[in-house]
MARKE-867511 format. One record per residue (C-alpha): residue number from 0; x, y, z; residue in one letter; chain. Coordinates in steps of 0.5 Angstrom, whole numbers, plus 500, padded with zeros to 3 digits. Layout:
% MARKE-867511
pos X Y Z code unit
NUM X Y Z A A
...
***
This chain:
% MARKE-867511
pos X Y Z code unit
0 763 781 128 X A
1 763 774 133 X A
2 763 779 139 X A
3 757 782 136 X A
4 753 777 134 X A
5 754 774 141 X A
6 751 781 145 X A
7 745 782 139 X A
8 744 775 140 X A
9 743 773 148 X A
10 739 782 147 X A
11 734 778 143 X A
12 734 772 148 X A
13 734 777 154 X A
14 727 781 151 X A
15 723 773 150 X A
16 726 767 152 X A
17 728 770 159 X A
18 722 772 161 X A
19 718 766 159 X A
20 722 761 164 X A
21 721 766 169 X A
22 714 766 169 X A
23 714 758 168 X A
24 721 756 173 X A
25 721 761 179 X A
26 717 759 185 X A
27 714 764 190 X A
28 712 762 198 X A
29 718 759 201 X A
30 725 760 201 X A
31 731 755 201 X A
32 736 755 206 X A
33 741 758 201 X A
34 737 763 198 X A
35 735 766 205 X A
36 743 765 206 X A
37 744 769 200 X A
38 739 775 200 X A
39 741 776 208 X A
40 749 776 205 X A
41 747 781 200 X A
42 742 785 204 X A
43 748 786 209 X A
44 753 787 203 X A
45 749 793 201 X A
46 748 796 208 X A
47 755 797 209 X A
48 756 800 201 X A
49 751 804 203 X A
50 754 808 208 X A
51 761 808 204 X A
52 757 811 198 X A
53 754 816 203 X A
54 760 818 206 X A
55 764 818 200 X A
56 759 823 198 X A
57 762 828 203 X A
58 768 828 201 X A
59 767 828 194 X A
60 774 833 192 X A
61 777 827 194 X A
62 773 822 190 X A
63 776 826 184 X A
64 782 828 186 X A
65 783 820 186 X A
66 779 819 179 X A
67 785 824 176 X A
68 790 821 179 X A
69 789 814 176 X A
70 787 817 170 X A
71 794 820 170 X A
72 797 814 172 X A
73 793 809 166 X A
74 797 815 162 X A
75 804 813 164 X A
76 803 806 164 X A
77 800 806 156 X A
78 806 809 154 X A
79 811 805 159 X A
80 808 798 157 X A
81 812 793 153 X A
82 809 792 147 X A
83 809 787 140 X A
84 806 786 134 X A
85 802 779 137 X A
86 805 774 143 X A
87 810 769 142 X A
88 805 763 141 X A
89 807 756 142 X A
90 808 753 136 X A
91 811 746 137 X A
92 817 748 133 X A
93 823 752 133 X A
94 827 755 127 X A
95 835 756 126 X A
96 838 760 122 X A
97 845 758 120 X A
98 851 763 118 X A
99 858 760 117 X A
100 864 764 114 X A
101 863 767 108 X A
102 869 763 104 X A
103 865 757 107 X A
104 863 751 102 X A
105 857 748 102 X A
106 862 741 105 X A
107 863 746 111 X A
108 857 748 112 X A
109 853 741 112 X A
110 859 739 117 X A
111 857 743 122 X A
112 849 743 121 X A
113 850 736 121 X A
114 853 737 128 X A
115 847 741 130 X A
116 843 735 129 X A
117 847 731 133 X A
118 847 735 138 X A
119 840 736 138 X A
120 837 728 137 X A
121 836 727 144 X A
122 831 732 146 X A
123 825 728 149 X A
124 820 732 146 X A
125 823 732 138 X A
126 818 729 134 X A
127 822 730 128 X A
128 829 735 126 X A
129 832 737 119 X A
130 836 742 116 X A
131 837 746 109 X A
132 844 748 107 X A
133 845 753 100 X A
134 839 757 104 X A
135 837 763 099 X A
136 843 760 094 X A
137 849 761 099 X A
138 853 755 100 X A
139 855 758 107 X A
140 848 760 110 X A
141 842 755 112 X A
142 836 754 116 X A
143 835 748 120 X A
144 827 746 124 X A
145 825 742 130 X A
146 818 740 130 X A
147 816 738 138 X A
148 810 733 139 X A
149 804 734 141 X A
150 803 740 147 X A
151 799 734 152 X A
152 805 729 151 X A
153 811 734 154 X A
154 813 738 160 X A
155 817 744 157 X A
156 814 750 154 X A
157 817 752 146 X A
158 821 757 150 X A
159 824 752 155 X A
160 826 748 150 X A
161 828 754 145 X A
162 833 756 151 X A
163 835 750 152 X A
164 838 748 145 X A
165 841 755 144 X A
166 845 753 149 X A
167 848 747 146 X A
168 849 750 140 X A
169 853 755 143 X A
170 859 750 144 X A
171 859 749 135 X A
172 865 755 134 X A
173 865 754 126 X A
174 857 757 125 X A
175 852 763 129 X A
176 845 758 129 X A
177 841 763 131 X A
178 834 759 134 X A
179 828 762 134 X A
180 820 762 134 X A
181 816 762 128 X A
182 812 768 126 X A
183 805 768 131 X A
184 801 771 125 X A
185 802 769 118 X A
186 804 775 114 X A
187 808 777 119 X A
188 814 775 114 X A
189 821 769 116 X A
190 827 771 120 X A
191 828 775 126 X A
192 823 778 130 X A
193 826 786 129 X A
194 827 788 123 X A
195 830 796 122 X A
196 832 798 114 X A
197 837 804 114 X A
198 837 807 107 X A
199 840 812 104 X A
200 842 816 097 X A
201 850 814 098 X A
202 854 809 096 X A
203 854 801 100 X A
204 859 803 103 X A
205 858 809 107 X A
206 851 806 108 X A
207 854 799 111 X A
208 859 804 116 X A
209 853 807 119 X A
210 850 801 119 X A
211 855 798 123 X A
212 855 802 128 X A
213 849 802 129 X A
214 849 794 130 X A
215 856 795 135 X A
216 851 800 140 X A
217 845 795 140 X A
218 849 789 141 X A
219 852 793 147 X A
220 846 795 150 X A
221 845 789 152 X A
222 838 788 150 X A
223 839 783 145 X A
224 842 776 144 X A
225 844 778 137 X A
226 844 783 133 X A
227 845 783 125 X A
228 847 786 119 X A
229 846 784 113 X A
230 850 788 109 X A
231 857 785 110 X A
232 864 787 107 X A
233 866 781 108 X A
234 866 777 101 X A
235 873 775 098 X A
236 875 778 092 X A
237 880 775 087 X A
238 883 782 083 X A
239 887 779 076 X A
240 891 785 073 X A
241 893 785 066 X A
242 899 788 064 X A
243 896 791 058 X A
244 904 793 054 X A
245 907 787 057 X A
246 902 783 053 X A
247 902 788 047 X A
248 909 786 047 X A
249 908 779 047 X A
250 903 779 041 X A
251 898 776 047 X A
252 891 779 047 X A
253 888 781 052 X A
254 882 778 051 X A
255 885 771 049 X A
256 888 772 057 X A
257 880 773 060 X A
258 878 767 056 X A
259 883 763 059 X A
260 882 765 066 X A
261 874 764 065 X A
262 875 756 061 X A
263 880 754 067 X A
264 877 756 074 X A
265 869 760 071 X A
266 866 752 071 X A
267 863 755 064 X A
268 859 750 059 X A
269 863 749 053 X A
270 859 743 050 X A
271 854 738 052 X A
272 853 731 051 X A
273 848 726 049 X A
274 847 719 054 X A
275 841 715 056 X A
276 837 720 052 X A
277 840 725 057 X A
278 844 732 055 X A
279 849 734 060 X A
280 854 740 060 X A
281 861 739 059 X A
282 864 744 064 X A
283 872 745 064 X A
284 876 746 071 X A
285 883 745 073 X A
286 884 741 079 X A
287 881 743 085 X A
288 888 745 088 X A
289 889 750 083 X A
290 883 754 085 X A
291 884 754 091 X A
292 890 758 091 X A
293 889 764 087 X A
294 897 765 086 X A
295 898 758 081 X A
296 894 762 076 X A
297 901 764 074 X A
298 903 757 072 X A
299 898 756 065 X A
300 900 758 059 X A
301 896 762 054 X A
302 899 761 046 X A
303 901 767 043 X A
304 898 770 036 X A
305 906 768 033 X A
306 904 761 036 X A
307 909 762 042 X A
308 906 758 049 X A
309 906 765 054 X A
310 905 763 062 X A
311 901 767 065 X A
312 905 769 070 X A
313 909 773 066 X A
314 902 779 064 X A
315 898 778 070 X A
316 898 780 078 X A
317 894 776 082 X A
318 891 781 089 X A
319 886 779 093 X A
320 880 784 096 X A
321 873 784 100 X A
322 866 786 097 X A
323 860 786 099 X A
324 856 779 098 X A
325 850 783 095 X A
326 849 789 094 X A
327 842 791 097 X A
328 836 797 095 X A
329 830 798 100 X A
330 825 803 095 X A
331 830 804 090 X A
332 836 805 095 X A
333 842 803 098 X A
334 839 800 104 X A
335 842 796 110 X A
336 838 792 115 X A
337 838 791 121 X A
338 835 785 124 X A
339 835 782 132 X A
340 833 777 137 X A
341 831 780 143 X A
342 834 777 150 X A
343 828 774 154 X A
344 823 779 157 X A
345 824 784 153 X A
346 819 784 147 X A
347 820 786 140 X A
348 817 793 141 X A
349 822 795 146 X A
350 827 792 142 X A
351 826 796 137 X A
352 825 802 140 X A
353 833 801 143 X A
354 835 800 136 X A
355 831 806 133 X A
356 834 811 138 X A
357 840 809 136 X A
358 839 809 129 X A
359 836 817 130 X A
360 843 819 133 X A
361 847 815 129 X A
362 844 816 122 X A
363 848 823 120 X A
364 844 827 114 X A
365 840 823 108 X A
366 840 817 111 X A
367 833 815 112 X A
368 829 809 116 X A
369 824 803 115 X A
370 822 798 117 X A
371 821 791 114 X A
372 818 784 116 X A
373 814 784 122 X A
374 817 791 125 X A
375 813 794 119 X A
376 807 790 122 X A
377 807 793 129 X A
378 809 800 127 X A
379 804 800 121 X A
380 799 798 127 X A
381 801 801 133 X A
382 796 807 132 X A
383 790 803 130 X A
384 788 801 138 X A
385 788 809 139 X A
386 783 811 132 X A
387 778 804 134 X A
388 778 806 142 X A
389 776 812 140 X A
390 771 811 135 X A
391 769 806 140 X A
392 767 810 145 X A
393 764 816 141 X A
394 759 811 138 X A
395 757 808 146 X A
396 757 814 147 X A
397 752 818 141 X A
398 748 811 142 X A
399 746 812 150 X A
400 745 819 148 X A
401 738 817 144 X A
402 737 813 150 X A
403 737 817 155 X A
404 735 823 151 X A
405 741 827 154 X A
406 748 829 153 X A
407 749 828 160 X A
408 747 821 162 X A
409 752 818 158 X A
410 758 822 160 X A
411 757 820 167 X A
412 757 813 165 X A
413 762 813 159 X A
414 766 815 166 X A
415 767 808 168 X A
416 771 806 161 X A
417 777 810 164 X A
418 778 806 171 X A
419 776 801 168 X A
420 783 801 163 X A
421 786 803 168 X A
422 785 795 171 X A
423 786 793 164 X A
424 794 797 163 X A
425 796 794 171 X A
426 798 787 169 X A
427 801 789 164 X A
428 805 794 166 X A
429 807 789 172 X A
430 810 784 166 X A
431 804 780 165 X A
432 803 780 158 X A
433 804 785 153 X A
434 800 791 150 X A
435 799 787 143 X A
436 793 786 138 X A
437 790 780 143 X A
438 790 786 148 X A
439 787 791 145 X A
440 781 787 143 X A
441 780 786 150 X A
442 781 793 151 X A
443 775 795 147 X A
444 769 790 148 X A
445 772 792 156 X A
446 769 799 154 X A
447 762 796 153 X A
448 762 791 158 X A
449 763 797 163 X A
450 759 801 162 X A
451 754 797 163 X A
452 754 800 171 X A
453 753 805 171 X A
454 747 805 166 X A
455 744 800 172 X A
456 746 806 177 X A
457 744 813 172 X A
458 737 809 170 X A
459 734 808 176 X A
460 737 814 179 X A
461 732 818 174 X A
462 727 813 177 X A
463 728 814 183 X A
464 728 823 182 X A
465 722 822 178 X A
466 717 818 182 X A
467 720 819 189 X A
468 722 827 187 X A
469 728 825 191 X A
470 735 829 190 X A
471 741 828 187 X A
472 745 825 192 X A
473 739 821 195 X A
474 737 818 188 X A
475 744 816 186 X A
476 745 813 193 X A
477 738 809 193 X A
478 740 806 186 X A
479 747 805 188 X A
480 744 800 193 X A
481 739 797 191 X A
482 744 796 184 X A
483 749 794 187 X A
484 747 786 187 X A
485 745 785 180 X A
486 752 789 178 X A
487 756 785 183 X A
488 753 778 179 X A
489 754 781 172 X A
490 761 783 174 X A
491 762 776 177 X A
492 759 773 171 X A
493 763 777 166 X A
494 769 776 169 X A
495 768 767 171 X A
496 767 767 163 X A
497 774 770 162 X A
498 777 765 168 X A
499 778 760 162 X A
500 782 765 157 X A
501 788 765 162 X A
502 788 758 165 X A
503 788 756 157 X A
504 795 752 155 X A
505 797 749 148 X A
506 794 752 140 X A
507 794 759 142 X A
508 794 759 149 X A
509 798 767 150 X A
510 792 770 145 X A
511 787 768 149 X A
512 791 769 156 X A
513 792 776 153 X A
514 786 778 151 X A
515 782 774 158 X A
516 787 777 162 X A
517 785 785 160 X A
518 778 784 160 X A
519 778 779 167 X A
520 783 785 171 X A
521 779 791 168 X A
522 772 789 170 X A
523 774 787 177 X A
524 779 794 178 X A
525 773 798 174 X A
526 768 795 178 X A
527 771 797 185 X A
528 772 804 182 X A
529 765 804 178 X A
530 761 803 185 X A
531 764 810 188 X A
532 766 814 182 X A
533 759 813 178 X A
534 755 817 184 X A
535 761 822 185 X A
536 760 825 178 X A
537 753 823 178 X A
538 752 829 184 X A
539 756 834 179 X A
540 753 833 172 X A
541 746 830 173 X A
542 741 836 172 X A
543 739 840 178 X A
544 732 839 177 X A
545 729 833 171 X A
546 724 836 168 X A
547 717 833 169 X A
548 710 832 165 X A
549 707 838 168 X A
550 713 842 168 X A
551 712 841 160 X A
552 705 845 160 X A
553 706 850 166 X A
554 701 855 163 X A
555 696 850 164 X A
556 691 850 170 X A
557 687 845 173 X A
558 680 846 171 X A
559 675 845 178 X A
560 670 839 176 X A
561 663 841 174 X A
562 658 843 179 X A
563 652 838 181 X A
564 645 840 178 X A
***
């Protein structure tokens, strides 16, 4: 809407301010020394593009076999560019989610996030730094954040910085802190930045072996600093089995023993108490060293219906065994995410496309996969460029029809917007940027900016056939030359205007270099391809012979002028 506003906007200033200030500003008669200058440079500038033109025009089989070879290339590069969901922006903070043991306590854990800290306090951009342990009600999980000051006042980047606290809290043996930016775009969902849901009608077990798998092979194909699983077998488990005829035998109820057990170490409420208008709960436990070892259940005892003390040790067997912390359901099944944090230089689209490639030969029958978070962004978004580009030349293109009154006119100029992502998909490809959001609106406002020259070049041309009867190759050649000038300072003004997008720095410097860099690339390698490739097809589609006014009514004859009396 704002790119819109702004071209309806300066058409409305370019029909009525502009010409007003002409007639009022310009001067006639002499020339300034930088004019003459200028219209000299320009003069032998069109000269030499003339000749090009008219040579390029002799071996036009060449000109088209150049157009598909780039047309071909513009092909492989899209589909082999990195792509992602939006740029890592510098936010001026970075995030850590902590992982201890799963026998950690909520004392072991703020042990080591206390350590983090420490570790952390002395970096000259931290402006502020706290942590949370008990993150999501699990006491051996947290999240801790660094807050950095304000862009002008530091010298490293948020990446540089990211770097350099990964790197001295790896030394921390006791918890994995994962650090990370925040999300780019809100919405975009917490955690790590890949996120892949593999789901099936089977058991949790079954979908945490194949998810296992899964994780192993993405973590060894070296593309990630970490991968996770977040179903986990790795919760302890204490089994108490009653010796059902033994109790019997003892006169002991089973259920007096379950009671027992869940008074002594369940930290149940069995009653409050009123103090300073306060309630609080009573909460029965034996001491903590009990607890601790599950084999001293053995040594309670539990009184029998015949009023006899029986120890527990006597009915019950103490084992121990792992479960899942949780069981979890993506879509009302079984599910497993797969989360990830890619190395430097690989985008969060290439690394999700390595973990679904070894999700698709990995997975066996029933097993599904999903996405989540902001995986499930980039993937539902991944075809909206194709559907916007495409609507966006048809409505360009059915629009020059009903100005041009052909259909052949605007092919010829529509054939610009190819080369010109060519020049925008380039830097891309090389690892400049990203094929991202921010890029994909620079491609298309890219497609109506340059198709502006070959609307100056085809318009004249028919001008030039229609005054002059010229053909062809000598209208589209005559129009090339003379509008060379204004393509060359509109393409120079456009292109200058972007010039701010990529040197941005601070608040949302990688959307706007993103977005500059595309448009600034695709005009100037779509201008230098425009200005031979827009004649070539010019010569080929444009109709043989424009139909004229007399050609209109060619069964009406001059009648000879009346003869003086």
């Amino acid at each position: 809407m704002t790119l819109a506003g702004a071209v309806v906007i300066s058409g409305v200033v370019a029909l009525t301010i502009t010409p007003m200030m002409s007639a009022r500003i310009l001067k006639r008669g002499n020339h300034s020394r930088f004019q003459i200058i200028v219209d000299t440079t320009f003069e032998r500038l069109a000269n030499f593009y003339e000749r090009m033109v008219s040579g390029s025009l002799k071996y036009r089989p060449v000109t088209m076999l150049v157009v598909l070879v780039l047309l071909g290339l513009t092909g492989f590069m899209f589909m082999n560019t990195s792509s992602e969901l939006a740029p890592e922006e510098d936010e001026g903070a970075l995030f850590s989610l902590i992982t201890a043991p799963s026998y950690a306590t909520t004392d072991y854990t703020t042990l080591y996030t206390t350590q983090m800290r420490e570790l952390t306090k002395d970096l000259p951009e931290l402006k502020a730094n706290f942590s949370i342990v008990g993150f999501g009600g699990q006491t051996n999980s947290g999240i801790a954040l660094w807050a950095f000051k304000d862009w002008a006042d530091r010298e490293r980047s948020q990446k540089e910085i990211q770097q350099d606290i990964q790197a001295r809290l790896s030394g921390i043996a006791g918890v994995e802190a994962l650090v990370f930016a925040p999300p780019s775009l809100p919405g975009a969902g917490g955690g790590l930045p890949i996120s892949l849901v593999i789901q099936s009608t089977s058991d949790s077990a079954r979908v945490f072996e194949v998810a296992e798998k899964i994780k192993e092979e993405a973590q060894a194909s070296g593309r990630f600093i970490v991968v996770q699983n977040s179903l986990a077998y790795n919760a302890q488990q204490v089994v108490v089995t009653v010796d059902r005829d033994r109790a019997a035998a003892l006169n002991l109820p089973v259920s007096d023993v379950g009671t027992t057990l869940s008074l002594l170490v369940g930290s149940g409420s069995i009653a409050q108490f009123d103090r300073d208008s306060n309630s609080y709960d009573i909460i029965m436990q034996v001491p903590q060293e009990y607890r601790e070892n599950p084999e001293r259940l053995g040594d309670f005892f539990v009184r029998s219906a015949t009023g006899e003390m029986v120890p527990l040790s006597a009915v019950i067997t103490v084992s121990t065994d792992v479960s899942a912390a949780a069981i979890e359901q993506f879509n009302q099944l079984n599910s497993a995410t797969i989360s990830a944090l890619p190395v430097p230089g690989v985008s969060t689209g290439d690394g999700l496309a390595v973990i679904e490639d070894i999700a698709q030969n990995t997975i066996p029958d029933g097993f599904f996969i999903e996405y989540s978070g902001q995986s499930r962004l980039e993937v539902e978004q991944g075809n909206t460029i194709l559907i916007a580009f495409a609507l966006a030349v048809v409505v360009i293109y059915l629009v020059l029809a009903a100005q041009f009154e052909s259909f052949r006119d605007p092919l010829i100029i529509m054939m610009t917007v190819p080369l010109s992502i060519f020049g925008a998909i380039l830097p891309l490809n090389l690892g400049l940027s990203t094929l991202n959001i921010y890029t994909q609106v620079g491609l298309i406002t890219l497609i109506g900016l340059i198709t502006k020259h070959g609307i100056l070049m085809v318009e004249f041309a028919n001008q030039q056939r229609e005054e002059h009867g010229l053909s062809r190759v000598e209208a589209i050649v005559a129009s090339a030359k003379v509008r060379l000038r204004p393509i060359l300072m509109t393409t120079a003004a456009m292109a200058l205007g972007v010039v701010p997008l990529i040197m941005a720095a601070g608040a949302g410097a990688a959307a706007r270099y993103s977005m500059g860099l595309v448009i600034f690339t695709g005009l100037i390698i779509g201008t230098m391809f425009t200005l031979f490739v827009v004649p070539m097809f010019y010569t080929y589609i444009s109709k043989a012979r424009l139909v004229t006014e007399e050609d209109d009514h060619p069964g009406e004859q001059a009648q000879p002028a009346p003869a003086a009396e």
